[in-house]
C-alpha positions as CSV (number, residue, x, y, z in Angstrom):
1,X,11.0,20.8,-14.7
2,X,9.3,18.0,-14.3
3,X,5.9,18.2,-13.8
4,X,4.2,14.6,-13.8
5,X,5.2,10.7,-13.1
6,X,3.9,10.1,-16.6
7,X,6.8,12.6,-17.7
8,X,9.2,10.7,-16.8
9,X,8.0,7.5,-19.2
10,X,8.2,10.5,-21.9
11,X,11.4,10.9,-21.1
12,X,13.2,7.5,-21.1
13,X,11.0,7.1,-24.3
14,X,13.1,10.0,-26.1
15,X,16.2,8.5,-24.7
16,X,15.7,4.6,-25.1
17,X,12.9,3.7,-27.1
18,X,13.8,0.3,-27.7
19,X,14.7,-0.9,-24.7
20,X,12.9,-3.0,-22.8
21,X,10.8,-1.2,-20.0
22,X,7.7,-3.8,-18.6
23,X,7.6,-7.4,-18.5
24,X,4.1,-9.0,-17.4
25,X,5.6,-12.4,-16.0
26,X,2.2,-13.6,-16.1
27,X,1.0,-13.4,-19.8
28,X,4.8,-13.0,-21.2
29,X,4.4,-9.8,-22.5
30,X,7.4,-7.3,-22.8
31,X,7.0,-3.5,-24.2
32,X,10.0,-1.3,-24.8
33,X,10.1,2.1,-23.4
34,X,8.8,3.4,-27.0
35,X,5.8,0.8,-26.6
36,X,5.1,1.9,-23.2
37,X,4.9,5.4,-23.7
38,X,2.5,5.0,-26.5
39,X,-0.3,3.0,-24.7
40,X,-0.3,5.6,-22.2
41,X,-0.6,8.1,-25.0
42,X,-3.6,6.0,-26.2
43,X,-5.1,5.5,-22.7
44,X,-4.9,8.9,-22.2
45,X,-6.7,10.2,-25.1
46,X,-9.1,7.3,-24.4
47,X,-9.8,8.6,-21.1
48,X,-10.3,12.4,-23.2
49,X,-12.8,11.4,-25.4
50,X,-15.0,9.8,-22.3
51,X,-15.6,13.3,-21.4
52,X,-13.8,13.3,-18.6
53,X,-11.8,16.7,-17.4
54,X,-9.3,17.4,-15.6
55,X,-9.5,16.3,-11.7
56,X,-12.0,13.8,-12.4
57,X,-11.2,10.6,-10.5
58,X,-10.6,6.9,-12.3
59,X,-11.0,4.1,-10.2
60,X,-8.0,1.5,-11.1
61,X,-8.9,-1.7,-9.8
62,X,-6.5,-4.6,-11.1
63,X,-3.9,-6.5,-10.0
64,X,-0.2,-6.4,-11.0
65,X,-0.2,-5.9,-15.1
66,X,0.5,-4.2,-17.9
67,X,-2.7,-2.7,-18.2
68,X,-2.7,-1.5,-14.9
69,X,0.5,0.4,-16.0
70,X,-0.7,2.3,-18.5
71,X,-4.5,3.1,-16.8
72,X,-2.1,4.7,-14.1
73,X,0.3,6.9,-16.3
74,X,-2.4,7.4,-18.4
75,X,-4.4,8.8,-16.0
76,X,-1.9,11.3,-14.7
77,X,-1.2,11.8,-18.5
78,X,-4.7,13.3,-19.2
79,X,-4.4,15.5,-15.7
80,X,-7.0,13.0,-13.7
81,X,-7.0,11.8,-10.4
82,X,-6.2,8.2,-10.0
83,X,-7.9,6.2,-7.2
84,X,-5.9,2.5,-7.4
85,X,-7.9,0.1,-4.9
86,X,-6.9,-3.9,-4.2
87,X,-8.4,-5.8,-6.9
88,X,-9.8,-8.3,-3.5
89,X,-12.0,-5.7,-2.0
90,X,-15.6,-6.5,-1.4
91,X,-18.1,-4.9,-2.9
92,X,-19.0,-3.1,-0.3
93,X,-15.5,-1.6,0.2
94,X,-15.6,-0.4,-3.3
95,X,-18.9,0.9,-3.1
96,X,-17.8,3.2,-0.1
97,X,-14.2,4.5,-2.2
98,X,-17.0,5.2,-5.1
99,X,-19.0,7.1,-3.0
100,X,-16.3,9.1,-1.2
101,X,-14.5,9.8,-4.7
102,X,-17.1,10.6,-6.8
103,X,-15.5,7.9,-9.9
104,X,-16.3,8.7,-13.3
105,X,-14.4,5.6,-14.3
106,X,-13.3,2.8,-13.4
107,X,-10.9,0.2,-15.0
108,X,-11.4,-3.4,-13.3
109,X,-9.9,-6.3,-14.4
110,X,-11.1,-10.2,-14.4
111,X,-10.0,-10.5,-10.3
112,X,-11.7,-8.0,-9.5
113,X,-15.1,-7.1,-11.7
114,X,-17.5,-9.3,-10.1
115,X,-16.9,-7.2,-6.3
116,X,-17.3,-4.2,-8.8
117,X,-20.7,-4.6,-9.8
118,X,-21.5,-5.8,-6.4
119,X,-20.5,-1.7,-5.6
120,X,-22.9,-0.6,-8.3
121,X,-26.2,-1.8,-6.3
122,X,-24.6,-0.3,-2.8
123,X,-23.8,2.9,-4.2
124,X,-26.9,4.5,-3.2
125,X,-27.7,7.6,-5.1
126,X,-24.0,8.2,-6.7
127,X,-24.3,8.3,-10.8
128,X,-22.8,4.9,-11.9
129,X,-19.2,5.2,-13.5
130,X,-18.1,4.0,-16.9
131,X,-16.5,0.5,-16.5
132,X,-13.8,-1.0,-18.8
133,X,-13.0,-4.3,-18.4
134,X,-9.8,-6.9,-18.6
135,X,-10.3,-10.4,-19.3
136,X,-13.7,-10.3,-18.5
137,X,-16.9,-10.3,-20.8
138,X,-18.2,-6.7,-20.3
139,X,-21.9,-7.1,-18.6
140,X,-24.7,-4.2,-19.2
141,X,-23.4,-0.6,-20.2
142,X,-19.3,-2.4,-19.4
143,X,-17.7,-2.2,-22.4
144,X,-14.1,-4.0,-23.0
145,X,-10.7,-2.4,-22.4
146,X,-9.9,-2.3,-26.5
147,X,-12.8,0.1,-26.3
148,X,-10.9,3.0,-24.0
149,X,-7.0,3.6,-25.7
150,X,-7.5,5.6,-29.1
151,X,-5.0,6.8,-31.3
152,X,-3.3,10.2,-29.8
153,X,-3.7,13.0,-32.3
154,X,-0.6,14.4,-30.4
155,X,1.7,15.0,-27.2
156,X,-0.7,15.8,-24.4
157,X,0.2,18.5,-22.1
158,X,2.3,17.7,-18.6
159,X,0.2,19.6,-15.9
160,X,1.5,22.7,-14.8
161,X,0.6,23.0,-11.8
162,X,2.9,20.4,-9.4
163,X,0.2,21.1,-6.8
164,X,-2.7,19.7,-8.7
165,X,-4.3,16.4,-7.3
166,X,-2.6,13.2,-8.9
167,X,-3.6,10.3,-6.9
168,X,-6.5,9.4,-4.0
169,X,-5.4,6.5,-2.0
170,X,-7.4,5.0,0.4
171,X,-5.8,4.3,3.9
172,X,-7.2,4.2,7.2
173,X,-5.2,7.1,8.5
174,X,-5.7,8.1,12.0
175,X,-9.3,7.2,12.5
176,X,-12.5,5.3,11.0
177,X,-13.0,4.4,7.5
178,X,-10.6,4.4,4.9
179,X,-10.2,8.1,3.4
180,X,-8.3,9.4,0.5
181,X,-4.8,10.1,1.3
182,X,-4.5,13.1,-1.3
183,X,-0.9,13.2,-3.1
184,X,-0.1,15.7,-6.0
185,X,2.2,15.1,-8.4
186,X,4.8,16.9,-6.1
187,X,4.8,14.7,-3.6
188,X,4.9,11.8,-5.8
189,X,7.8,12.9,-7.4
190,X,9.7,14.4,-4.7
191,X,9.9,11.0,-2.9
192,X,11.2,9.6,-6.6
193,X,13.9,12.1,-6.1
194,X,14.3,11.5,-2.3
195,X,14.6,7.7,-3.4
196,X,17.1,8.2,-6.1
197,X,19.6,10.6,-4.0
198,X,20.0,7.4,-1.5
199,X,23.3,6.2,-1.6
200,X,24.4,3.3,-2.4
201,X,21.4,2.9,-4.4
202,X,18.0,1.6,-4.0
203,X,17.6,1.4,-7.7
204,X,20.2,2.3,-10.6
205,X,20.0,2.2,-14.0
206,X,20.3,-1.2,-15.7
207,X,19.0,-2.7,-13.1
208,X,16.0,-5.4,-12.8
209,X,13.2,-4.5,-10.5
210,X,10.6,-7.2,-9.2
211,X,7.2,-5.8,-9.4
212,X,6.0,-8.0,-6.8
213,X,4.5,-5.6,-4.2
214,X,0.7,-4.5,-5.4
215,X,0.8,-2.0,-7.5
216,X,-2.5,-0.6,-6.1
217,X,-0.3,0.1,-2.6
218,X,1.7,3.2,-2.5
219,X,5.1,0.9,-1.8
220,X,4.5,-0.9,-5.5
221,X,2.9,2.2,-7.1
222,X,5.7,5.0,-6.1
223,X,8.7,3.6,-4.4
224,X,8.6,1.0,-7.3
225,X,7.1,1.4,-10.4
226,X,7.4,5.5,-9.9
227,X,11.1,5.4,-9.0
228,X,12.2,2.4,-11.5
229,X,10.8,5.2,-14.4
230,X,13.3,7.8,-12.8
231,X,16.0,5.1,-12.7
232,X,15.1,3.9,-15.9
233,X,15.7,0.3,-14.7
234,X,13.4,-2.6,-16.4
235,X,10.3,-3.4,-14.3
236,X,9.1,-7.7,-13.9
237,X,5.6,-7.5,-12.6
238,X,4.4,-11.4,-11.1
239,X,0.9,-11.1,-9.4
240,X,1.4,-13.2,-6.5
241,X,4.2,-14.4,-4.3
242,X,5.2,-18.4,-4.6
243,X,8.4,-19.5,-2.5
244,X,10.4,-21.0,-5.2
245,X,8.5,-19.9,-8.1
246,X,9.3,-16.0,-7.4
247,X,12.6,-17.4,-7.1
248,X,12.5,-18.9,-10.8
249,X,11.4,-15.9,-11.8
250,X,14.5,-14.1,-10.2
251,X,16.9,-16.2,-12.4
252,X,15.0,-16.0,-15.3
253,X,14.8,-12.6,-15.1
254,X,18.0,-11.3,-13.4
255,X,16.0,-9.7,-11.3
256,X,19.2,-7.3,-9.5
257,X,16.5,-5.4,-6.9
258,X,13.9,-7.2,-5.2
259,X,11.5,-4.8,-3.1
260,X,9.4,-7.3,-0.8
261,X,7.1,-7.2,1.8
262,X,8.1,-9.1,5.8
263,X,5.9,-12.1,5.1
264,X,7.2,-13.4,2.6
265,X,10.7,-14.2,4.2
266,X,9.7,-17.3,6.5
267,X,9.2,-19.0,3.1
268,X,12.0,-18.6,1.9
269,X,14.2,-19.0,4.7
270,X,12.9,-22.9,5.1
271,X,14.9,-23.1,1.3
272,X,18.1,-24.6,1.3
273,X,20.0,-23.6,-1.7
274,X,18.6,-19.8,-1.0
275,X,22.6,-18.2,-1.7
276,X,22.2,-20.0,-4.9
277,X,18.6,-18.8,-5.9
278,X,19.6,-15.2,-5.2
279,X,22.1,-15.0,-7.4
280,X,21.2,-12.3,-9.5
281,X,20.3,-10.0,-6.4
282,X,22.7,-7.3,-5.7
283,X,19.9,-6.0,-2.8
284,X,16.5,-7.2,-0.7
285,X,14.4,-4.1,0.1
286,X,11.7,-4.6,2.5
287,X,8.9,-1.8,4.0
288,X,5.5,-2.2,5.3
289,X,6.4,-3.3,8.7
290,X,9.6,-3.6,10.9
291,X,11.0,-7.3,10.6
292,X,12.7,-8.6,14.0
293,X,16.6,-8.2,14.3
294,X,16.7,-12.4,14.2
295,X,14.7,-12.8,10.8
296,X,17.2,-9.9,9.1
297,X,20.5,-11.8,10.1
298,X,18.9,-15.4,9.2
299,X,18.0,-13.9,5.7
300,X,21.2,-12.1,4.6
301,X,23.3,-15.7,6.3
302,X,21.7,-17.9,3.9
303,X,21.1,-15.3,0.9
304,X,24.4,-14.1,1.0
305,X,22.6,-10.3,-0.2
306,X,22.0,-7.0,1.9
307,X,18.9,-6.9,2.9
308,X,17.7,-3.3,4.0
309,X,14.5,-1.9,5.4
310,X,12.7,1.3,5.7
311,X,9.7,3.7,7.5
312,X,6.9,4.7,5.6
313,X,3.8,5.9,4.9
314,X,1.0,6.6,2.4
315,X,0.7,10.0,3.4
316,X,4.6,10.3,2.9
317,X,4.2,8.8,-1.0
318,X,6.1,6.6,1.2
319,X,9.9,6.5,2.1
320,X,10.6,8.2,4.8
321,X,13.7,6.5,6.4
322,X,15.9,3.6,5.0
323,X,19.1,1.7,6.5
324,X,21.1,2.7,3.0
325,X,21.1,5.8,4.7
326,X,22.6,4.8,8.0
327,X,26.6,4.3,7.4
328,X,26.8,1.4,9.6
329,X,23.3,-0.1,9.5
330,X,22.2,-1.6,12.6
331,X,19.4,-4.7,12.9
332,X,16.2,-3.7,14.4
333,X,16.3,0.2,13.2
334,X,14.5,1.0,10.5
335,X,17.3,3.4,9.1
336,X,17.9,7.1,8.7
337,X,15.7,10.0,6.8
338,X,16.5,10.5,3.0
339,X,17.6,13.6,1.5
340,X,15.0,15.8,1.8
341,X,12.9,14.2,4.6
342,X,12.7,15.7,8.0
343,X,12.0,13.6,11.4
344,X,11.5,14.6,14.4
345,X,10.4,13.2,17.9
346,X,8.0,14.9,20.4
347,X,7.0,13.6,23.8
348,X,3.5,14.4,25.3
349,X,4.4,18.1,26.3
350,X,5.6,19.0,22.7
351,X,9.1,19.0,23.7
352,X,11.6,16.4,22.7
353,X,12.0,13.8,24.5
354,X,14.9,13.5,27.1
355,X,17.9,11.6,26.5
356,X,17.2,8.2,24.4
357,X,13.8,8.2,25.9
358,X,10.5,7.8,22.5
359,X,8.5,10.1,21.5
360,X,5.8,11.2,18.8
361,X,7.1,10.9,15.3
362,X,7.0,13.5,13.6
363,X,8.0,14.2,9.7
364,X,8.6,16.9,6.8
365,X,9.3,17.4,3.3
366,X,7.7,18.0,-0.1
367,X,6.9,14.4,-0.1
368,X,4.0,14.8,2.4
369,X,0.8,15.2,1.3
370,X,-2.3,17.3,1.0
371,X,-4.7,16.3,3.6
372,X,-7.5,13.8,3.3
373,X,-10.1,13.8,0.7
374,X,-12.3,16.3,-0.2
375,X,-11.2,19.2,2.9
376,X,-7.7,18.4,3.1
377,X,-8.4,17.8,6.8
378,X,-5.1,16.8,9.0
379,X,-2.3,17.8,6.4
380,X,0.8,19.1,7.3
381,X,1.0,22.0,9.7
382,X,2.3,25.9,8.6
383,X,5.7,25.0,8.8
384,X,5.4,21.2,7.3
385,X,5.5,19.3,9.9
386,X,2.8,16.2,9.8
387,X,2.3,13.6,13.4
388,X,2.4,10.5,12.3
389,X,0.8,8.9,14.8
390,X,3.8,6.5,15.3
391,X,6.2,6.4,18.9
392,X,9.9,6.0,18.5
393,X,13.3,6.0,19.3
394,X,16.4,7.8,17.3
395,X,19.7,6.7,17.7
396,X,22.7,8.6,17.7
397,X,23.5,8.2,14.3
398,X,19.7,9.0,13.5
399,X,18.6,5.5,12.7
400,X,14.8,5.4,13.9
401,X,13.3,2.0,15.7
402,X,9.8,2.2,16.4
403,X,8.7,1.0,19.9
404,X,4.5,1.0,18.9
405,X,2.0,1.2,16.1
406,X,-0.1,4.1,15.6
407,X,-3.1,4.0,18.2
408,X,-5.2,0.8,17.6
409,X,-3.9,0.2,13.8
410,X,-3.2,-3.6,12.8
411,X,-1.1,-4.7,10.0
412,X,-1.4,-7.2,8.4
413,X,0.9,-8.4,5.8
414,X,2.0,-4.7,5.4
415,X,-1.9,-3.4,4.5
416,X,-3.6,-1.0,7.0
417,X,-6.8,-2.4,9.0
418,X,-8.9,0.1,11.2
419,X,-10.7,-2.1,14.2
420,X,-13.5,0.7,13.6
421,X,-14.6,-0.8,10.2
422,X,-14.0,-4.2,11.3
423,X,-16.1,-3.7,14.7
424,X,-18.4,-2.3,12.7
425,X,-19.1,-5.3,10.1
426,X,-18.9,-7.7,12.9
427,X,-21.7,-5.2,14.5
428,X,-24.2,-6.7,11.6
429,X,-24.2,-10.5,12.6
430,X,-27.7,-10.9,14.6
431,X,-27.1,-11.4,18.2
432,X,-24.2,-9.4,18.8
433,X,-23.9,-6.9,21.0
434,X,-20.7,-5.0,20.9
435,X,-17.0,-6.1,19.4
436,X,-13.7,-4.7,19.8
437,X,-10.6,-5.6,17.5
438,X,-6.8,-5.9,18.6
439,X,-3.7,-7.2,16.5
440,X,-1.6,-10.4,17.6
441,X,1.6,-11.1,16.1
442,X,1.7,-13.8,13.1
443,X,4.3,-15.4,12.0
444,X,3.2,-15.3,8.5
445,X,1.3,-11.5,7.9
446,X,3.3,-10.1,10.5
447,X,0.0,-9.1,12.6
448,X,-3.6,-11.1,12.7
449,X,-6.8,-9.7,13.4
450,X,-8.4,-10.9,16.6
451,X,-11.9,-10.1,17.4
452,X,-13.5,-10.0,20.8
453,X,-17.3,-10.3,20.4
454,X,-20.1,-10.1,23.2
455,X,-22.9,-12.5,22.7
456,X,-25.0,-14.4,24.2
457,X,-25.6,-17.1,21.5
458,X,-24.0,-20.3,21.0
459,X,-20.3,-19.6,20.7
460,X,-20.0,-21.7,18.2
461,X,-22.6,-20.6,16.0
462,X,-21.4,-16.9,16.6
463,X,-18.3,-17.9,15.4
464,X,-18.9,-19.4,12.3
465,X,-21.6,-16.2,11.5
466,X,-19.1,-13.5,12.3
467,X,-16.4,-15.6,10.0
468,X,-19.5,-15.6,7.3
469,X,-20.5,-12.4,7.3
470,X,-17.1,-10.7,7.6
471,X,-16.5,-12.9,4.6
472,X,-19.1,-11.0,2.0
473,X,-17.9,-7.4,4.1
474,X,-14.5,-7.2,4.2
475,X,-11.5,-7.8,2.5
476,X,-9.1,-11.3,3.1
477,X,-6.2,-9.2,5.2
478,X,-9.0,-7.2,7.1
479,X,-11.3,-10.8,8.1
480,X,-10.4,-11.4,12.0
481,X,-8.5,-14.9,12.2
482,X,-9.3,-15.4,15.5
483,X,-12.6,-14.4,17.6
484,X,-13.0,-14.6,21.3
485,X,-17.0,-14.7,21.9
486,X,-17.2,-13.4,25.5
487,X,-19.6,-12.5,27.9
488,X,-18.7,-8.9,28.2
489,X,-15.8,-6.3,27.2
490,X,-13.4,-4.5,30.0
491,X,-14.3,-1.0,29.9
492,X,-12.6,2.3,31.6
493,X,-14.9,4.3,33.9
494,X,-15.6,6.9,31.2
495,X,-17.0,3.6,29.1
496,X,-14.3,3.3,26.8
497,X,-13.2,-0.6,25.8
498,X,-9.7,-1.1,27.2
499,X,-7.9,-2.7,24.3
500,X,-4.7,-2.3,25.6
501,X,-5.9,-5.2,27.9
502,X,-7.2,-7.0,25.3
503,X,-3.9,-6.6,23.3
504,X,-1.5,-7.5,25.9
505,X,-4.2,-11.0,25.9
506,X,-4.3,-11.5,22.1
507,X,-0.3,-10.7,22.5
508,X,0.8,-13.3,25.1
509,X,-1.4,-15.9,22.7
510,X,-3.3,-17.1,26.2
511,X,-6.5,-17.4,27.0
512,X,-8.4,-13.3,27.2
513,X,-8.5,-11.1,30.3
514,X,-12.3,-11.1,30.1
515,X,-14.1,-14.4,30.6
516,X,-15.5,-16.7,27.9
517,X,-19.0,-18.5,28.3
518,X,-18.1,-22.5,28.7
């Protein structure tokens, strides 16, 4: 049986070592499955001779490369806990995932090493971590990534135990600051498995996947890089989108699948020749958020591909729903479960709902996972079942279409921000009162942050501090594109801010319910 994602390079390294695995667009490099398996052999033995045990957590802060690759499967490979974070975070956001984890480690790359040592002087008390670094002179006690992969004086040992820990990642889940989402390496793999028993295929062997989606996010990390190892398909990781030259890259390539997030299809659909440029594309996957009916039948009109979509979450190591599964897909739903996966709908009695009417989402399988860092608080119930937080509909065929978010959450380009730790930055700026945070639809990300702040400064000059400040405390996604400076917030009688007033505002894109200063 299998017992780790890191297995499963093993694996395709005994059956095809010398074909080709990875290509890093960006520097041109290209390792066969042999190569592959063998830097994670030698990250892994690196990681070893650090001291480091198993369930330790290593930080893995880089963008989309090869190195990221191995840090991962090696990780897993020497039974540790990897805790991938977006290379863009602040400083401050890092220092708080340092804290919370307890890092021994962390691997940081060029993008990202400068917001790293900002965390080391916020950390408070918290023993400093080891830091390796990528293109990046190594500062202090850093030392240089040729410093951590050593020879491997032999096979290391899959875990045993499918229940051990494999991966923290950071999400706001259902309230206040990011916390670790905890996934062992049986959830991982089960939604690999769940992914590879959809038919017609997500991904097949021989084919080209387009590592484009982060590899730090659970969509890039599992539902792409995890599931093109079980396919063993060839993975072509770009770090960053570009209209036309992602689309180069395609026909270079042959890219054949090409998983995508919703923003990035206005761009292309202002291309003319877009049936020519997909060429090599036998399927467009897209996840994060639902894209309207409209923007699905422009694409696959002038692409001449299928373009699917799917439900999921980082609690669900993701896939929970996809519109392969649905035997006459249908534009707006987001698809039916996979093999394996359980959904069900609740309304606010606990019952299901009558008729068509929505209800609480609700989902099972061995894809869920463990809780949230360190207790396991919230994970699944006795019998498996885990509230997503999400309100739907299911068709009769058992296609799902959400009709709301989970309570408050904003997305933005397919990335999770809480209003909580967004208020809370915001909070900081001198002369500011109170703030509340609502989403607003964008054209471009899909949702926008809008901030509603109560001051009684300049508006102006509150402005342009919030934007500031929010600047050096939060990452790009998370920074509010538009703020209201108001007078004071609407508030129910038990004191609570009414954002469902303020989002109906921010949502009609006309001036706010609550009045502005002139």
């Amino acid at each position: 049986m299998t017992n780790s994602v890191a297995q499963l390079l093993a694996d395709a390294a005994r059956d095809l070592p010398d074909e080709t695995a990875l290509v890093d667009a960006t520097s041109g490099r290209r390792l066969t499955w042999r190569e592959l398996d063998a830097d994670v052999d030698a990250v892994a033995a690196g990681l070893g001779e650090q001291g480091l045990v198993a369930g330790y957590r290593v930080v893995v802060a880089m963008g989309n490369r090869i190195e990221f690759v191995t840090a991962y499967l090696g990780t897993l490979r020497a039974q540790l806990v990897a805790v991938p974070i977006n290379p863009r975070s602040t400083g401050a956001e890092i220092a708080h995932v340092l804290t919370d984890c307890g890092a021994r480690v962390v691997l940081a790359d060029g993008s990202c090493v400068d917001a790293v040592r900002d965390a080391m002087t916020e950390r408070g008390d918290v023993p400093a971590p080891r830091v390796f670094v990528v293109d990046a002179d190594p500062v202090g006690d850093e030392r240089p990534w040729a410093d951590l992969p050593v020879e491997s004086a032999g096979a290391l040992p899959a875990p045993l135990d499918r229940e051990a820990l494999a991966a923290l990642l950071y999400t706001s889940g259902a309230s206040g600051r990011p916390r670790g989402a905890m996934l062992t390496h049986r959830a991982l793999l089960a939604n690999i498995e769940q992914i590879a028993a959809v038919e017609p295929p997500m991904l097949a062997p021989g084919d080209v996947v387009l590592g484009l989606l982060p590899l730090f996010h659970v969509y890039g990390l599992n539902a792409v890089l995890g599931a093109t190892l079980r396919m063993r398909a060839r993975l072509v990781l770009t770090d960053g989108f570009h209209p036309t030259g992602t689309l180069d890259l395609v026909e270079d390539e042959a890219i054949s699948v090409l998983p995508v997030a919703p923003p990035v299809f206005p761009s292309w659909l202002a291309l003319d020749d877009l049936a020519e440029r997909f060429g090599p594309v036998r399927v467009v996957l897209s996840g994060s958020a639902t894209m309207p009916a409209e923007t699905v039948e422009e694409f696959q009109a002038k692409a001449k591909v299928p373009l699917h979509q799917g439900y999921g979450l980082t609690e669900a190591a993701p896939v929970v729903t996809s519109t392969l599964c649905q035997p006459e897909p249908t534009l707006g739903s987001l698809g039916a479960v996979l093999p394996g996966v359980g959904l069900r709908l609740k309304d606010e009695d606990g019952h299901p709902p009558e008729g068509s009417d929505p209800g609480d989402v609700e989902i099972r399988g061995d894809n869920l996972f463990s809780g949230y860092w360190p207790d396991g608080d919230e994970a699944p119930d006795e019998d498996g079942w885990w509230p997503t937080g999400d309100v739907g509909f299911l068709e009769p065929d058992g296609a799902l279409t959400l009709v709301d978010r989970r309570k408050n959450l904003v997305v933005v380009s397919g990335f999770n921000v809480y209003p909580s730790e967004v208020e809370e930055a915001i909070g900081e700026v001198a002369g500011v009162s109170a703030a509340a945070v609502v989403g607003a639809p964008d054209e471009a990300t899909g949702e926008a942050v809008v901030a509603y702040v109560v001051s009684t400064g300049d508006p102006a000059q509150v402005e342009q501090a919030v934007r500031e400040h929010a600047a050096t405390r939060l990452a790009r996604f998370k920074q509010p594109t538009t703020i209201h400076v108001v007078d004071e917030l609407p508030l129910t009688v038990t004191g609570k801010v009414q954002r469902g007033r303020l989002r109906a505002a921010a949502r009609r894109l006309a001036a706010p319910l609550v009045e502005e200063p002139r």
